[in-house]
N, C-alpha and C positions, 0 to 999 in steps of 0.2 A: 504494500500500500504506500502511494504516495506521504506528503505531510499534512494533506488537507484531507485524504480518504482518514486517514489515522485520528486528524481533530474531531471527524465527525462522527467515527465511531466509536469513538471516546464519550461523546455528547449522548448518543444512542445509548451508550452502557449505563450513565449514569441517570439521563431520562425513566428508563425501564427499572433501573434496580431501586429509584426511588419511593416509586411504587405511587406517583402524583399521578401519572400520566399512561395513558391507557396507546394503543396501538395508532389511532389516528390524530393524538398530537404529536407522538415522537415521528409520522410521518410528514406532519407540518413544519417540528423543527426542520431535520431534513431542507422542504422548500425553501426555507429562510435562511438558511447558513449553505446550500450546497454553491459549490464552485464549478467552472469552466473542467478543472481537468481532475474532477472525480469520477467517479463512476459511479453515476447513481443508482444504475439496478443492480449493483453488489450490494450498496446501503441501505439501499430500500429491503432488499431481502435479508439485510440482518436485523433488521428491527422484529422480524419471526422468530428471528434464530434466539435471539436476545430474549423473550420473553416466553419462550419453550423454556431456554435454562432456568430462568426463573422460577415459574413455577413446577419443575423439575426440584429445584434447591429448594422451595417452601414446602412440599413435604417432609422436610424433613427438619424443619423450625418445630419449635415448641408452639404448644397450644397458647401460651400468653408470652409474645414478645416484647422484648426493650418497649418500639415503636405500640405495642400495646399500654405499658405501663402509662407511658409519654403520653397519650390520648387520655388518658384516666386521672392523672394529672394536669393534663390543662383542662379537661372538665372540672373539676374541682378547683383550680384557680376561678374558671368564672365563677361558680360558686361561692365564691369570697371576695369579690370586687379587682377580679384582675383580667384586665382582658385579654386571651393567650390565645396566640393564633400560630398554626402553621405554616412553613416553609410562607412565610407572609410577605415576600418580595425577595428581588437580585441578590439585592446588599443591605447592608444595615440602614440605610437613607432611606430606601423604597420600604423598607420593613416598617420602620418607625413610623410613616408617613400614614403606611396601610392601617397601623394599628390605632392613632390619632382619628384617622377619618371613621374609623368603625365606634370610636368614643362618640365622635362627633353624632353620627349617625343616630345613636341610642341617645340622643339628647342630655348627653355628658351628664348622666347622674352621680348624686353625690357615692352612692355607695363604691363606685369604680373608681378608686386610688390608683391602678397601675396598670401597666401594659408588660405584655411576655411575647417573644416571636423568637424563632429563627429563622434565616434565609436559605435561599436554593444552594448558595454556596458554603453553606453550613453542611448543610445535607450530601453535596457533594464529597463534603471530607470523611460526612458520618460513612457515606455508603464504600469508601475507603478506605474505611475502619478506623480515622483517625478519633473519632468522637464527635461531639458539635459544641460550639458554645451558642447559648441563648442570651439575648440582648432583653431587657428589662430598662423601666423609668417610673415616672409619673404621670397622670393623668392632670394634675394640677401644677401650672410652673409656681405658684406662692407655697409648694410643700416639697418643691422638687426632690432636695433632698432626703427628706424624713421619709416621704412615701415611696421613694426607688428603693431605699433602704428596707424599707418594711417589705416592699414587694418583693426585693430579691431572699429575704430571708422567708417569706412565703413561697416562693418558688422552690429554692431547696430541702425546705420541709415538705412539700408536695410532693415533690423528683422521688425525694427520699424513701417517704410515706410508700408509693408506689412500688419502690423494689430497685431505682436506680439511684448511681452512687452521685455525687456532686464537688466541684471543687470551686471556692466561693473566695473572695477576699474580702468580703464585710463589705464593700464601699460601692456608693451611687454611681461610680465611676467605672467599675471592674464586671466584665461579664461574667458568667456561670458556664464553668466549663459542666459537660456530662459526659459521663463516660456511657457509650451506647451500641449495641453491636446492632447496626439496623438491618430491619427485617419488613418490610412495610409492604404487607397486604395488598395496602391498597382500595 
């Protein structure tokens, strides 16, 4: 494979293993990123290939995965005033923005002190085993720091609660690393 067949099915591996994305967006990634000198009906045809292994390899996942727990814990964040959302944008800019506007949305009640997301490139690192870290704030800038604080210490009591492990620095500034072997359904 050239360097551009290789970027893009690299993009294929980790669309599919994320488990976001079903067979006809990883075909539209494809559209949006292919080049002059790939070859698209090689690529095309591993987005099959790709999501046979898949669920090939999920039989033989446990009945409750990491990505299970993770799901069970941001239910229960929103259950406690945090709004926690998934693979919620690119990067941390778009994440932030997503999770603000979902505040926004629900007419910024009081009981919503904070926000939880990680992004697609969190997730990319999860699905290569490296872990993810989760981005957390406030809902309120006159409490920025007290409630990012509160909320990140609600976050890894959550994580925790659930079955997964956490690594935290205490401070409004610092992300939540998790340690997470992902497994995600889908």
């Amino acid at each position: 494979m050239n360097e551009t067949e290789t970027y893009i099915a690299e993009q294929i591996r980790l669309r599919v293993w994320s488990g976001y994305d079903g067979p006809a967006e990883v075909q539209d990634m494809i559209t949006d990123i292919l080049e002059a000198d790939a070859d698209e009906d090689m690529l095309r045809a591993r987005v099959a290939e790709e999501f046979q292994r898949k669920s090939e390899a999920e039989s033989s996942w446990p009945a409750e995965t990491d990505c299970d727990k993770l799901n069970a814990a941001f239910r229960a964040l929103r259950e406690k005033g945090v709004i926690a959302i998934h693979n919620a944008g690119w990067d941390k800019s778009e994440a932030f923005h997503n999770c603000l506007e979902e505040y926004q949305s629900q007419g910024q009640p009081e009981n919503l002190f904070g926000i939880c997301y990680y992004t697609s490139q969190d997730v990319d690192g999860a699905v290569d085993g490296h872990g993810m870290y989760l981005g957390y704030s406030s809902t309120r800038p006159e409490m920025e720091e007290v409630d990012a604080e509160r909320a990140g210490a609600l976050i890894c009591s959550e994580l925790q609660n659930a079955g997964l492990k956490t690594e935290w620095g205490g401070t409004a500034t610092s992300r939540i690393k998790l340690e997470i072997r992902w497994q995600n359904r889908g």
